[in-house]
DSSP file (Angstrom, degrees, kcal/mol; ACC not computed):
  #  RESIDUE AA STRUCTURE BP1 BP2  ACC     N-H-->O    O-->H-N    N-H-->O    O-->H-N    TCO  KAPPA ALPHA  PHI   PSI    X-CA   Y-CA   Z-CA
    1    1 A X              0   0    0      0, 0.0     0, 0.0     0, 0.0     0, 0.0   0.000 360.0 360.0 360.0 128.1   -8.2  -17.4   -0.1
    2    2 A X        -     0   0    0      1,-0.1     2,-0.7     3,-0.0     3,-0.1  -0.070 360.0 -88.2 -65.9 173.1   -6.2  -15.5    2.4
    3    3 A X        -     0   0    0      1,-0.1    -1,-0.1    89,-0.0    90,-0.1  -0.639  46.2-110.4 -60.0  40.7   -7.0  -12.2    3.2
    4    4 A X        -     0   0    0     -2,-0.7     2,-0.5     1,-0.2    89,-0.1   0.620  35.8-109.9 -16.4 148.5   -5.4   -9.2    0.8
    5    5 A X        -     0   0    0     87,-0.1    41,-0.6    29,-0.1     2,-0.4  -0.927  41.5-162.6 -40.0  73.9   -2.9   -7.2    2.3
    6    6 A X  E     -aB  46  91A   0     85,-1.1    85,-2.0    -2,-0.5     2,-0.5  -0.653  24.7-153.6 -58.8 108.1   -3.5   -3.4    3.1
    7    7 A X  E     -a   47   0A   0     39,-4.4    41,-0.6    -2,-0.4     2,-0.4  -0.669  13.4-153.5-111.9 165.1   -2.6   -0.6    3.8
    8    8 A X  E     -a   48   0A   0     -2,-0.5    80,-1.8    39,-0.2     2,-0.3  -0.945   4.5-170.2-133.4 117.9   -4.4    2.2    5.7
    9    9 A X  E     -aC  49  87A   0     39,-0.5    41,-2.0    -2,-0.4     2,-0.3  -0.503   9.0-175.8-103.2 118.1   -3.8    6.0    5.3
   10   10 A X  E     - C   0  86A   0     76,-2.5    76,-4.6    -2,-0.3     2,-0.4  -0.932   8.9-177.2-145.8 135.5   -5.5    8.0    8.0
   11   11 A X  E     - C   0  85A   0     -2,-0.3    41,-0.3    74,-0.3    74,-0.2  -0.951  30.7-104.3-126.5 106.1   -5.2   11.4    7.5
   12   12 A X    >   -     0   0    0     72,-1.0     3,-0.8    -2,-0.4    41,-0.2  -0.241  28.0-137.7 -47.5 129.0   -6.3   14.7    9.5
   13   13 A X  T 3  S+     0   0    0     39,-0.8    -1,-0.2     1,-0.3    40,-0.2   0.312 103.3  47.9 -13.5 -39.2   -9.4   16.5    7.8
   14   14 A X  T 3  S+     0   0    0     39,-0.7     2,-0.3    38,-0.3    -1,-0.3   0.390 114.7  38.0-110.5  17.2   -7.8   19.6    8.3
   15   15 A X  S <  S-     0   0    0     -3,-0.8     2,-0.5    69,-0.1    -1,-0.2  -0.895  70.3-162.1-157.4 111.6   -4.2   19.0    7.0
   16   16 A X        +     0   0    0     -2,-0.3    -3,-0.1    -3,-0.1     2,-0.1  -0.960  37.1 135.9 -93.2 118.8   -4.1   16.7    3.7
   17   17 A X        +     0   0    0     -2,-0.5     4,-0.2    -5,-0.1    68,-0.1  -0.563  13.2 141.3-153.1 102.5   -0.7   15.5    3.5
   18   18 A X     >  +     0   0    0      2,-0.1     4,-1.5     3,-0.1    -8,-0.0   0.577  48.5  71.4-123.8 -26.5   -0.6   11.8    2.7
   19   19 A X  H  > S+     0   0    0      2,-0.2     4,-1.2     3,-0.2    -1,-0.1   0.860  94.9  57.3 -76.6 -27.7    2.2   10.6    0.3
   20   20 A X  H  > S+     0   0    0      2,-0.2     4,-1.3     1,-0.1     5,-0.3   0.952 105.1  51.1 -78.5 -67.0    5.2   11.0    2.8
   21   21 A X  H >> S+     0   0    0      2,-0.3     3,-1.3     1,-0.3     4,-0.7   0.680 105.0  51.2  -2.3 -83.1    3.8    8.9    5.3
   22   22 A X  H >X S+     0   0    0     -4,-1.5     3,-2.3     1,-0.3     4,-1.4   0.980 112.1  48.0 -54.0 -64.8    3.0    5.7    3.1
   23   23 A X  H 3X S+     0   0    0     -4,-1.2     4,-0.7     1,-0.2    -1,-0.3   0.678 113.2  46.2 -78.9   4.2    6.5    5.6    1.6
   24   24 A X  H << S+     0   0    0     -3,-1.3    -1,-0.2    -4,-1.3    -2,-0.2   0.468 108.5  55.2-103.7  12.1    8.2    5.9    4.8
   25   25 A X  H XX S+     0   0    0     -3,-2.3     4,-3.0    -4,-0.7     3,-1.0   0.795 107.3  50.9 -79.4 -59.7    6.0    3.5    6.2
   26   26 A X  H 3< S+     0   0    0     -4,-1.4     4,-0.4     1,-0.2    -3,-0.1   0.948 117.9  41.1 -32.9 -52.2    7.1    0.9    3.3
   27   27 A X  T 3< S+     0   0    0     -4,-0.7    -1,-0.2    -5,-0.5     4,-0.2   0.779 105.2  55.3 -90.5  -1.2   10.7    1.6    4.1
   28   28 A X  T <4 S+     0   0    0     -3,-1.0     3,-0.3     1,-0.1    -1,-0.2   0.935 124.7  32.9 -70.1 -41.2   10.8    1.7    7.9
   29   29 A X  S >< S+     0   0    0     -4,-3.0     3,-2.9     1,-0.2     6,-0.3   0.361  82.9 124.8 -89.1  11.2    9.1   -2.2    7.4
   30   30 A X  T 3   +     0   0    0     -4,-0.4    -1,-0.2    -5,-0.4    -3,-0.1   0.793  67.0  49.9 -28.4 -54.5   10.7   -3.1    4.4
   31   31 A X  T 3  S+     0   0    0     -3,-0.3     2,-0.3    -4,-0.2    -1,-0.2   0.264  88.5 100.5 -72.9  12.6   12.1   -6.0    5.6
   32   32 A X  S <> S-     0   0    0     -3,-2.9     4,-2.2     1,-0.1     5,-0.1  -0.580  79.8-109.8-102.3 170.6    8.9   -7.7    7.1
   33   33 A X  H  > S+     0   0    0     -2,-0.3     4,-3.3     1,-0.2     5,-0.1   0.801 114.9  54.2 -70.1 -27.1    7.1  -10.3    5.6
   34   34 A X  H  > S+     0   0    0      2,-0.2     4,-1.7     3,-0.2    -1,-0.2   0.946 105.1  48.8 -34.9 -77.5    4.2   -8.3    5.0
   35   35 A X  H  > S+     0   0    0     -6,-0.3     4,-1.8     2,-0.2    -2,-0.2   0.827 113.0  66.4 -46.5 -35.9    6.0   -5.3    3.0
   36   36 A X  H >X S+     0   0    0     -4,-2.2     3,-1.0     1,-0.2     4,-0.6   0.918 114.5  22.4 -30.4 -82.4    7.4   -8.9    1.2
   37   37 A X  H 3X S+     0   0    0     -4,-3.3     4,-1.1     1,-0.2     3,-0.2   0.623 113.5  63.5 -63.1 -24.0    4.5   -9.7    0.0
   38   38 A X  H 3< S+     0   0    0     -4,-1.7    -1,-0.2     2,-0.2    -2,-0.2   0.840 114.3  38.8 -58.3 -51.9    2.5   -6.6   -0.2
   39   39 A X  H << S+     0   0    0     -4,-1.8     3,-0.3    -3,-1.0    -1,-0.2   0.459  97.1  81.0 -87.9  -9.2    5.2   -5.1   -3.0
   40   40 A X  H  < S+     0   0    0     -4,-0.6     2,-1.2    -3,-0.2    -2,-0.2   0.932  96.4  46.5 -57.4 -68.5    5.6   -8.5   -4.7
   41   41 A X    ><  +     0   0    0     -4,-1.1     3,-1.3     1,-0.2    -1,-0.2  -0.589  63.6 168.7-110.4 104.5    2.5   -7.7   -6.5
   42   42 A X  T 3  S+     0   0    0     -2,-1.2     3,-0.5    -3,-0.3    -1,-0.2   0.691  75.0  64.8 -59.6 -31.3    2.6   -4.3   -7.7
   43   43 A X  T 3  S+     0   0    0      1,-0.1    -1,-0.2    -3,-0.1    -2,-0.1   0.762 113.7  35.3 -67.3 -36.9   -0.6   -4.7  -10.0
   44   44 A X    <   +     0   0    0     -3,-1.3     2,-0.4    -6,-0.1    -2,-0.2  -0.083  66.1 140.1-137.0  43.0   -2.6   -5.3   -6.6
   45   45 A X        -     0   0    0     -3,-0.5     2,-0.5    -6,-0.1   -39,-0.1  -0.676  37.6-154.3 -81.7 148.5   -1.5   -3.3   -3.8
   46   46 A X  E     +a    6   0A   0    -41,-0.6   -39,-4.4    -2,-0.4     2,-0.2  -0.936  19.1 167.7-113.5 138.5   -4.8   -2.0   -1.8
   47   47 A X  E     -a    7   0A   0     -2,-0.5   -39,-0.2   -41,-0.2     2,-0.2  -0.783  17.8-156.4-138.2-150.2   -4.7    0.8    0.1
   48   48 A X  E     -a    8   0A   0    -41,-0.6   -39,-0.5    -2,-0.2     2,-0.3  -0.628   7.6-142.5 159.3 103.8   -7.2    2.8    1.6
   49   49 A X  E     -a    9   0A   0     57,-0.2    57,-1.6    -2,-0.2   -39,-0.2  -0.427  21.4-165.3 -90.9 136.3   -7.3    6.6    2.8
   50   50 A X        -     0   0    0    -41,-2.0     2,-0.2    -2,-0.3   -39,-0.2  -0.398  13.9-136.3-104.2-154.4   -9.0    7.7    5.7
   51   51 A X        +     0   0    0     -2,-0.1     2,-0.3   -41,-0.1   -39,-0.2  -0.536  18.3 173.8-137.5 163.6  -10.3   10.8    7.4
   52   52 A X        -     0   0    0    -41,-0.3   -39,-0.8    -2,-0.2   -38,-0.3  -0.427  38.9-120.4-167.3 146.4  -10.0   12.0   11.3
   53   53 A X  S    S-     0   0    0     -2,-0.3   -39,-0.7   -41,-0.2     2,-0.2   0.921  72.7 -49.0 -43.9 -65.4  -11.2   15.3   12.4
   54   54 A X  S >> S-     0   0    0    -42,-0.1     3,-0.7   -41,-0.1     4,-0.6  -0.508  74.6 -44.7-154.1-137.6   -7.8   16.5   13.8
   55   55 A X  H 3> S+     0   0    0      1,-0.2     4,-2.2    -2,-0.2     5,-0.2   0.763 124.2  49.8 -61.0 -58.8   -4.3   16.0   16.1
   56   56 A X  H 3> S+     0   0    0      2,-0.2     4,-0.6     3,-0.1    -1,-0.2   0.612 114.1  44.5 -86.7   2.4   -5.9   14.6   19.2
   57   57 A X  H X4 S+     0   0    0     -3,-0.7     3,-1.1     2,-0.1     2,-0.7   0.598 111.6  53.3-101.2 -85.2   -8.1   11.7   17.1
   58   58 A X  H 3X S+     0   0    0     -4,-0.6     4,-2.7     1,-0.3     5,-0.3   0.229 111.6  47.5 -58.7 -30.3   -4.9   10.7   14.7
   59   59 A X  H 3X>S+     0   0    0     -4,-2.2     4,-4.4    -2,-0.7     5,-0.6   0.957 112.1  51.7 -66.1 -70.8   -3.0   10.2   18.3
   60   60 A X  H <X5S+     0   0    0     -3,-1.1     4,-1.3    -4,-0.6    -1,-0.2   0.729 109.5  45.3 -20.1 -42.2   -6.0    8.2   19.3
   61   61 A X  H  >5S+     0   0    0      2,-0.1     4,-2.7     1,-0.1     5,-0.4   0.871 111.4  51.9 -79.3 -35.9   -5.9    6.2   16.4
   62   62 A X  H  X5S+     0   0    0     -4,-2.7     4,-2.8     1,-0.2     5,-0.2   0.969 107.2  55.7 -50.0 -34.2   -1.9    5.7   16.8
   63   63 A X  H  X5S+     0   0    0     -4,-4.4     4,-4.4    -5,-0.3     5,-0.3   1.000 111.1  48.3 -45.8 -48.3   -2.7    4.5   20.6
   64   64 A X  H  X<S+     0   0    0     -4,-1.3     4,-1.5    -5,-0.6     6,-0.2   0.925 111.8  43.4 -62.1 -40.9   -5.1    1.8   18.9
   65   65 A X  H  <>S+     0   0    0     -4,-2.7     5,-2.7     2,-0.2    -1,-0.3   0.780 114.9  50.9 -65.8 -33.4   -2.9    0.5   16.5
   66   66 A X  H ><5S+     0   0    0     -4,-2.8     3,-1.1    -5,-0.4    -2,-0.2   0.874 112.3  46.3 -72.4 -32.2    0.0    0.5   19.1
   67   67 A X  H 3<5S+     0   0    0     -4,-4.4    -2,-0.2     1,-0.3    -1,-0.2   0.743 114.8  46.3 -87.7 -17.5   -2.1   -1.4   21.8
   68   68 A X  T 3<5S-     0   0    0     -4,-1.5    -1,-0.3    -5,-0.3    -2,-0.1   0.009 116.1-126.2-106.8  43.9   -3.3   -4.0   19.1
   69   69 A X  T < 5 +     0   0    0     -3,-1.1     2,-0.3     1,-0.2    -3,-0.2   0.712  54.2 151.4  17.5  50.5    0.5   -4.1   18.0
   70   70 A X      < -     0   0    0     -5,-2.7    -1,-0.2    -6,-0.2    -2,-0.1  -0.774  49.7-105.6 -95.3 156.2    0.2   -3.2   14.2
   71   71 A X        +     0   0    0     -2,-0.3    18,-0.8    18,-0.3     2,-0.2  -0.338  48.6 164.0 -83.9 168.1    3.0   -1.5   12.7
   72   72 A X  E     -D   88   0A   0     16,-0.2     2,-0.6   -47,-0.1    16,-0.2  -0.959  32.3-133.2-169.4 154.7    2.9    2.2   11.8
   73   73 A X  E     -D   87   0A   0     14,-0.8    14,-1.4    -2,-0.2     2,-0.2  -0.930  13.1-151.9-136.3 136.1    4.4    5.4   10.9
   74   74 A X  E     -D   86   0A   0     -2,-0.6     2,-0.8    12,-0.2    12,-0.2  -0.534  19.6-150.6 -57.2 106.2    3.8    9.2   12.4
   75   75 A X  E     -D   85   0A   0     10,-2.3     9,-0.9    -2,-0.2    10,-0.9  -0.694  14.4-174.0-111.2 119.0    4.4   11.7   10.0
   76   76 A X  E     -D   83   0A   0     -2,-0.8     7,-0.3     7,-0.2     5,-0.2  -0.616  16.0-145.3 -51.2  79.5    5.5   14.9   11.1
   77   77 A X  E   > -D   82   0A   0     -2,-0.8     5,-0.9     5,-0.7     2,-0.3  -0.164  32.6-106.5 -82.0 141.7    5.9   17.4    9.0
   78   78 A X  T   5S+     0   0    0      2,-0.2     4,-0.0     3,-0.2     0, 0.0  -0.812  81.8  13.2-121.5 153.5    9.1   20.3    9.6
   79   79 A X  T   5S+     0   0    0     -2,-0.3    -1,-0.1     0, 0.0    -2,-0.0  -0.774 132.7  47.2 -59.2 -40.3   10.4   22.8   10.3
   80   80 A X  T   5S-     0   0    0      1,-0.1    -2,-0.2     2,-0.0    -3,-0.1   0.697  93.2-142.6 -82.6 -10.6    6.6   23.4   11.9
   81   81 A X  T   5 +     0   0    0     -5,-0.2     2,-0.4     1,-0.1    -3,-0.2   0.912  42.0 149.3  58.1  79.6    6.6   19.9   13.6
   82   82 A X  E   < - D   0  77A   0     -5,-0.9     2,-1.2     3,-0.0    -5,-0.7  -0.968  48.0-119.3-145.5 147.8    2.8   18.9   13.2
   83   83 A X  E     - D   0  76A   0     -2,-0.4    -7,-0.2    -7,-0.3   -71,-0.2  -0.777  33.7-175.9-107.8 107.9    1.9   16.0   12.9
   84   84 A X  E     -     0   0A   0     -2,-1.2   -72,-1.0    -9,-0.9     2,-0.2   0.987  43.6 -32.5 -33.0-109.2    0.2   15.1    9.9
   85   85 A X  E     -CD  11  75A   0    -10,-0.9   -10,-2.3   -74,-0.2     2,-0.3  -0.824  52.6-131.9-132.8 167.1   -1.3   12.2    8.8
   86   86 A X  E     -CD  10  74A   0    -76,-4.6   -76,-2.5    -2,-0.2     2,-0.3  -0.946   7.8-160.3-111.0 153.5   -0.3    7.9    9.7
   87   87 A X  E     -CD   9  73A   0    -14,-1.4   -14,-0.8    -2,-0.3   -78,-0.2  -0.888  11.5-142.9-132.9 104.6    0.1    5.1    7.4
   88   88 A X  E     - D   0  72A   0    -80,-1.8     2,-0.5    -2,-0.3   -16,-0.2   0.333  30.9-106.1 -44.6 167.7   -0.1    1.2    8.7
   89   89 A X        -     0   0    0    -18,-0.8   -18,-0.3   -64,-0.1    -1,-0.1  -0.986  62.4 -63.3-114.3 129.5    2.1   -1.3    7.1
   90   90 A X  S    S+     0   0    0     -2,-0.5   -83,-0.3   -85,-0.1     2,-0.1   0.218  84.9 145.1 -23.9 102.6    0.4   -3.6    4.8
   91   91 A X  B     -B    6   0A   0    -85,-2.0   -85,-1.1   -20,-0.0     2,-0.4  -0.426  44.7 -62.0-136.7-146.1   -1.9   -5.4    6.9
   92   92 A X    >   -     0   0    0    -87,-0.2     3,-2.8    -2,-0.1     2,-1.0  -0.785  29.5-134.9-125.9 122.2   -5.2   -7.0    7.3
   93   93 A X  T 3  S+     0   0    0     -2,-0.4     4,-0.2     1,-0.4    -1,-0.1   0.233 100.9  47.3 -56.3 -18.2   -8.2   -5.5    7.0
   94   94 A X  T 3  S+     0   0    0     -2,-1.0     4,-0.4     2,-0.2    -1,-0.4   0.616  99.5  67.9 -98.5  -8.4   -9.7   -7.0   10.1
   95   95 A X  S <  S+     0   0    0     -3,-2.8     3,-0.4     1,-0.2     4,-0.4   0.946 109.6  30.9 -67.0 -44.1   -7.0   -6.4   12.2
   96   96 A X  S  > S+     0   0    0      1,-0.2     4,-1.4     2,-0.1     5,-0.3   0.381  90.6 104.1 -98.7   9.8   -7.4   -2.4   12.3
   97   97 A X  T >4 S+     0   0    0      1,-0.2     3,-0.7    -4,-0.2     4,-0.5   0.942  82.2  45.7 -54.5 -42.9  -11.2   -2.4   11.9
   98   98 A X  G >4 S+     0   0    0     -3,-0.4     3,-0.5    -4,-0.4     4,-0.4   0.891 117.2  45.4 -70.4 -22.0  -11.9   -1.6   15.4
   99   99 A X  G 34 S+     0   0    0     -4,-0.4    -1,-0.2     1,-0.2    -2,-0.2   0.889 123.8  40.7 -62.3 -18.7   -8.8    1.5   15.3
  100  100 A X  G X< S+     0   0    0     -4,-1.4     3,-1.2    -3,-0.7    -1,-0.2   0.418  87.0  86.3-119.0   0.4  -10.5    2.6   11.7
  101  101 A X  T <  S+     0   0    0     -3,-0.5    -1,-0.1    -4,-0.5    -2,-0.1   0.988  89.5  53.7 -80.9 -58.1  -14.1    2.3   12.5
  102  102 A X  T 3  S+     0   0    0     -4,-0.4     2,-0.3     2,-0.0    -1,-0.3   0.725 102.3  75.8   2.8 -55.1  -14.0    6.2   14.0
  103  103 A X  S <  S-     0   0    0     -3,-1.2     2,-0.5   -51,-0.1   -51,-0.1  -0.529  72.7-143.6 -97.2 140.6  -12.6    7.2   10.9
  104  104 A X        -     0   0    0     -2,-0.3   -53,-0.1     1,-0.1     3,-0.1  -0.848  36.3 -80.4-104.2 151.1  -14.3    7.9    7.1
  105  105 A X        -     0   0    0     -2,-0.5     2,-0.3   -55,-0.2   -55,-0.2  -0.116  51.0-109.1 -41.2 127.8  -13.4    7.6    3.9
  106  106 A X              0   0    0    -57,-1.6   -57,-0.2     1,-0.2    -1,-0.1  -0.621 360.0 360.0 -68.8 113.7  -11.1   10.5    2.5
  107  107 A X              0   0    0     -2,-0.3    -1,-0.2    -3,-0.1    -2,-0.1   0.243 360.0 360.0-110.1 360.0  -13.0   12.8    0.0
């Protein structure tokens, strides 16, 4: 059995802002095979929120995710231009372990 599809929410600890992020990751990748399949079955999307301390580890984590090429999207929230929180495009769970490993579960 293949692997589920996932996606992963990491979010600064001191600014909760999580919901823009995941739907403008879904529609920047709409069209990949992933997002396909991911939204196909509506009953069993996973996702999975993280945690990171502040600004400078959520860049860190973007770096990691850029260098092991998974997709992702920054959001920035305006007028004040901060950067928020990121959210992966569905993917699989072993791919991002070493980018997420850093990071904790969102309480």
């Amino acid at each position: 059995m293949a692997e589920p599809l996932t996606m992963f929410i990491i979010v600064r600890k001191d600014l909760i802002k999580a919901c823009h992020a995941t739907s403008a990751a879904l529609w920047q990748f709409k069209d990949t095979p992933q997002v396909q399949d991911y939204v196909a079955n509506l009953d069993g999307m996973h996702k999975v929120v993280l945690e990171t301390k502040n600004e400078a580890s959520l860049r860190k984590a973007a770096e990691g995710l850029q260098a092991k090429g998974i997709d992702y999207y920054m959001w920035v929230e305006q007028p004040e231009n901060i950067l928020t929180c990121l959210a992966t495009a569905p993917t699989q769970r072993s791919l991002v372990s070493e980018v997420t490993k850093k990071c904790q579960l969102w309480r």
